[in-house]
C-alpha positions as CSV (number, residue, x, y, z in Angstrom):
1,X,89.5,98.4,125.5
2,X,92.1,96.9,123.2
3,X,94.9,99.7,122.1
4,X,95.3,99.7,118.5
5,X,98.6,97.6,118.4
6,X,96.7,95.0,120.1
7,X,93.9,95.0,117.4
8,X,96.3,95.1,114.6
9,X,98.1,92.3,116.5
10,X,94.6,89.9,116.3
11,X,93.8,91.4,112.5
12,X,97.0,90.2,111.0
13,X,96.6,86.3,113.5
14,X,93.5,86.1,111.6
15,X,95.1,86.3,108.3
16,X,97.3,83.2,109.0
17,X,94.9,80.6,108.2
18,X,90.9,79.5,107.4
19,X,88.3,81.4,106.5
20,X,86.6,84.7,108.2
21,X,83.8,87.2,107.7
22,X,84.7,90.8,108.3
23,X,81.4,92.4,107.5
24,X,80.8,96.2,106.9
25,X,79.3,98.4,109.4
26,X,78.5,102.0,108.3
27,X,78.5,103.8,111.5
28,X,79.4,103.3,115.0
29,X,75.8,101.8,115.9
30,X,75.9,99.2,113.2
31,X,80.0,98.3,114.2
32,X,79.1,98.0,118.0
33,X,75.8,95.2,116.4
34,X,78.4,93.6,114.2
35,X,80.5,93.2,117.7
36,X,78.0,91.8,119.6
37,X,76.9,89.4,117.4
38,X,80.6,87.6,117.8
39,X,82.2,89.0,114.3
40,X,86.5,89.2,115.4
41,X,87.0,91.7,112.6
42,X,85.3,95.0,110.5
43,X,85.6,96.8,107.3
44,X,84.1,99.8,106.6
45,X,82.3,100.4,102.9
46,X,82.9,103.5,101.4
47,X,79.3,103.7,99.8
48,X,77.5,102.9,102.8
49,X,79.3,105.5,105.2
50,X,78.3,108.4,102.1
51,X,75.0,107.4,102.6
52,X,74.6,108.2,105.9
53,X,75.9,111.3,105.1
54,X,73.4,111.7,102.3
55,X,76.3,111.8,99.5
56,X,76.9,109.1,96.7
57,X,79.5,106.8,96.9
58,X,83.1,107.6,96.1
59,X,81.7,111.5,97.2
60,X,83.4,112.0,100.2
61,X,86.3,113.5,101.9
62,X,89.6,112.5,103.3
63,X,88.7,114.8,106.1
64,X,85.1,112.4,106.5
65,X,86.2,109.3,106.4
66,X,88.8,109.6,108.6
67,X,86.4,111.1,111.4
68,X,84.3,108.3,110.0
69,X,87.0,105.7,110.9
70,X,87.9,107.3,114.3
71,X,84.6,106.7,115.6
72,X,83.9,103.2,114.1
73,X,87.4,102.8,116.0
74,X,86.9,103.7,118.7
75,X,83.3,102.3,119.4
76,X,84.4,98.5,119.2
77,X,87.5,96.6,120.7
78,X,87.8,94.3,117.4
79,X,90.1,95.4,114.5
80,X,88.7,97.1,111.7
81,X,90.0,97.7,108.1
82,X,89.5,101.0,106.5
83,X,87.7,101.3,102.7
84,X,90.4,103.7,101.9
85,X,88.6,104.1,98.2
86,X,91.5,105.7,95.9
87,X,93.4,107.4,98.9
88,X,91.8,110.4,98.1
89,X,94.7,111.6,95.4
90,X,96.4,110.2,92.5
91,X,99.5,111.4,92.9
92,X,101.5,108.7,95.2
93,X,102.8,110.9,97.5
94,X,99.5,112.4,98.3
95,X,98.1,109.0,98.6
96,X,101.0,108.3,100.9
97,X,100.2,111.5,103.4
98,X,96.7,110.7,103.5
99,X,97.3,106.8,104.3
100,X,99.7,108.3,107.3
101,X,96.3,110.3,108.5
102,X,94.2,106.8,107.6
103,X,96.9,105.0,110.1
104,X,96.1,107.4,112.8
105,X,92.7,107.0,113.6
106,X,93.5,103.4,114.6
107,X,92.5,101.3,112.3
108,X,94.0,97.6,111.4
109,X,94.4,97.7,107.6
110,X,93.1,99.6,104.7
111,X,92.8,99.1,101.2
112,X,93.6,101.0,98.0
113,X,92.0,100.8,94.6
114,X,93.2,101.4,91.3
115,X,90.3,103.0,90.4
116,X,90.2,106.3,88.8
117,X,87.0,107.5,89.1
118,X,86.8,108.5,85.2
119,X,84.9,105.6,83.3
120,X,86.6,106.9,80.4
121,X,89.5,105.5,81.5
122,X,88.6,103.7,84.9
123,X,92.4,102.0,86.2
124,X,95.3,103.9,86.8
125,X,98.0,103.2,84.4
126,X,99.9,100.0,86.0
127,X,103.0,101.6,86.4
128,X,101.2,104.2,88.3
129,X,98.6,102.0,90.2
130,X,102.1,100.2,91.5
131,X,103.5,103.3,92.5
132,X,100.6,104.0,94.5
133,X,100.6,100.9,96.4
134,X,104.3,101.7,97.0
135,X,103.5,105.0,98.9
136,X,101.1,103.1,101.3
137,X,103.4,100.6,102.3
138,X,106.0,103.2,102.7
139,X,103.7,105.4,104.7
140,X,102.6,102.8,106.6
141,X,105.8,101.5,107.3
142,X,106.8,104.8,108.8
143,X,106.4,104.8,112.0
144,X,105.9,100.4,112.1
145,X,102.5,100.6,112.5
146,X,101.6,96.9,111.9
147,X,98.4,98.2,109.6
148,X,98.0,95.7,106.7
149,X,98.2,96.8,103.2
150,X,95.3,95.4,100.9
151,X,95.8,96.0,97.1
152,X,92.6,96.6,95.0
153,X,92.2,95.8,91.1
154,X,88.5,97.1,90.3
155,X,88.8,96.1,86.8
156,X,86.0,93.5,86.9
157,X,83.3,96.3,88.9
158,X,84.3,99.0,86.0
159,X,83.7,96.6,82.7
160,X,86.8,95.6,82.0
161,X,86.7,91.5,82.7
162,X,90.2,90.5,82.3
163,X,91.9,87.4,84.4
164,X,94.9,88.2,83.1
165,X,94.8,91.8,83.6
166,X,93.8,91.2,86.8
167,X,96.1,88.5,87.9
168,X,99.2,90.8,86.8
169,X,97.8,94.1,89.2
170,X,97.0,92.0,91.9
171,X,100.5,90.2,91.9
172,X,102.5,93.0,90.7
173,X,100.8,95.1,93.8
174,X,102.0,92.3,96.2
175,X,105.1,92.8,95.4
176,X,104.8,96.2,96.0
177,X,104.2,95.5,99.0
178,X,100.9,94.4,99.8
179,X,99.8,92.5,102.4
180,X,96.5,91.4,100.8
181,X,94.9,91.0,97.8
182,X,91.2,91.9,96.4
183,X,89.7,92.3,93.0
184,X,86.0,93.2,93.8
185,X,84.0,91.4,91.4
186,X,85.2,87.9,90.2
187,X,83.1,85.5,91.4
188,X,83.1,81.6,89.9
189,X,85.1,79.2,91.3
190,X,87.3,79.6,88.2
191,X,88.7,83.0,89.0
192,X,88.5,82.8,92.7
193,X,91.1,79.8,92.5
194,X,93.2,81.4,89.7
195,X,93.2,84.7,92.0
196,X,94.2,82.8,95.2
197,X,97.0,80.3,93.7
198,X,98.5,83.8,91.5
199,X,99.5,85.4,95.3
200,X,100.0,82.5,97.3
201,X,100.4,82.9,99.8
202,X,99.3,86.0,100.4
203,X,95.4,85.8,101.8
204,X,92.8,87.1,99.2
205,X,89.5,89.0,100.1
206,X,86.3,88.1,98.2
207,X,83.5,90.1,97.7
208,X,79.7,88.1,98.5
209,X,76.8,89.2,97.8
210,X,73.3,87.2,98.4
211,X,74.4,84.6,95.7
212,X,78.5,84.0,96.6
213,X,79.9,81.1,97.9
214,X,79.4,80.1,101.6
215,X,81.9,80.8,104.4
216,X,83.0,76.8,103.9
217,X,83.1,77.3,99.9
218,X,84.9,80.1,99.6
219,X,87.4,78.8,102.6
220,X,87.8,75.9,100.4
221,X,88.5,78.0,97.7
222,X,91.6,78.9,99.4
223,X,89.8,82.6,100.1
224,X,91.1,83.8,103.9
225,X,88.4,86.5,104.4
226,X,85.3,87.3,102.7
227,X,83.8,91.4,102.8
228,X,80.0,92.3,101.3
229,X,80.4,96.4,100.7
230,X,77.8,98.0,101.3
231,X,75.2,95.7,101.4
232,X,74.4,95.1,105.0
233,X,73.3,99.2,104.5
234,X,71.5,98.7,101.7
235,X,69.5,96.3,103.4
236,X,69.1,98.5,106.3
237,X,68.0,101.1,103.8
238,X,65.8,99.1,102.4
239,X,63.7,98.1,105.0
240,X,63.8,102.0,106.0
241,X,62.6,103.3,102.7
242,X,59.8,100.2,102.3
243,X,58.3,101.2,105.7
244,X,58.8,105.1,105.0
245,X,57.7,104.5,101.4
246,X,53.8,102.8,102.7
247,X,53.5,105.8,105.3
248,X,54.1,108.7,102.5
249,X,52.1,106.7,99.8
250,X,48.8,104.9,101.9
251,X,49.2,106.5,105.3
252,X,49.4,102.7,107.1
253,X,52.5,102.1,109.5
254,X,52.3,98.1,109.3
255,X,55.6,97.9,108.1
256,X,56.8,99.5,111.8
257,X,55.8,96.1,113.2
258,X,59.3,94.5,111.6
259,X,61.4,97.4,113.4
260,X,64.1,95.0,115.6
261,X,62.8,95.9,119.4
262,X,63.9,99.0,121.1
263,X,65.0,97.2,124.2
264,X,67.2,95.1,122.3
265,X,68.9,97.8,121.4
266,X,69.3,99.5,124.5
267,X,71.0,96.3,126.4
268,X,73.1,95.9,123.4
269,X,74.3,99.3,123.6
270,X,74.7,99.8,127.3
């Protein structure tokens, strides 16, 4: 196995140039698939890892996630980048002690959000959603860890689609130390560029769902990695619940016929 310097190592190599998938497992099972099928890089989701704990998203622990994040850890020898929601506090020191916990289970990076969790008022103030980013890096920093820093703006996911507002977090939180940038949410080819030229040449993350830009567009696009949530679970979910759904409702099983074989499995897992 790779120690976690060395994955931290590859994570920030693969920052440096094109275009990669880092897809989001939401337990160890579904990291070690992601593995196998040749991914070099992970990020966990936040609403897909609640799930499996039967809890909404954004209704978790710090104490969860970062048992969560040990295990996805330590079941793959590829780097993988924590969905650090929040940080679990607003205050920026408290962020900062539980980033210091987040660096310790070994992961490569992790991300904060400006999100508030009120949708009242949904974004930290700005000079507070800076400060926050500040602690990471400083808590990160700490003991020279190597884990890249990724700065969230959520405006677009909570209503408030603003460029400019967005622009100005996501610059103002790379130079707050940053190592990466991600608003969650913009999506034409318009706001993708203005994103990535804003903090050139710091790499950009874009969220894709089933109607994004392919790996070569959003590459071209200047994008350096590309993450999809929690939608590889809800897909997983939903071909649990459709099968589930047909024996609670007509007592057939045909639906079992599209489980991925059992054998598979195994070898993949031994």
């Amino acid at each position: 196995m790779l120690t976690s310097a060395d994955k931290r190592a590859a994570f920030r190599k693969l920052h440096e140039s094109g275009c990669f998938i880092i897809p989001n497992p939401h337990d160890a099972g579904s990291a070690r698939a992601l593995q196998h099928l040749g991914f070099k890089a992970l990020a966990s989701t936040s609403a897909g890892f609640a799930w499996t704990i039967a809890r909404a998203d954004n209704k978790v622990t710090v104490d969860d996630v970062c048992n969560h994040l040990s295990a996805i850890c330590a079941a793959v020898d590829i780097p993988v980048n924590a969905d650090f929601e929040d940080g679990f506090a607003h205050e920026p020191d408290k962020v900062g002690a539980n980033v210091a916990r987040a660096v310790k289970t070994g992961v490569a990076g992790l991300s904060i959000e400006d999100f508030t969790g009120d949708a009242a008022k949904p974004l930290f103030d700005r000079a507070l959603a800076i400060d926050r980013i500040k602690a990471a890096r400083k808590a990160i920093d700490a003991d020279q860890s190597g884990v890249m820093l990724t700065g969230r703006c959520e405006a677009f996911l909570r209503g408030q689609k603003d460029l400019n507002l967005v622009i100005d977090r996501l610059t103002a939180y790379a130079e707050a130390g940053a190592d990466c940038l991600y608003s969650p949410g913009i999506s034409t080819k318009e706001e993708i560029s203005a994103v990535v030229k804003a903090v050139h040449p710091k790499p950009v993350n874009l969220l894709v769902g089933a109607a994004g830009p392919s790996l070569a567009d959003a590459g071209a696009l200047g994008v350096r990695r590309i993450s999809v949530g929690g939608t590889l679970a809800r897909v997983a979910w939903a071909g649990f619940m459709k099968a589930a759904a047909e024996m609670a409702e007509k007592g057939t099983f045909t639906e079992l016929a599209n489980g991925y074989p059992g054998g598979e499995l195994n070898k993949m897992f031994s």
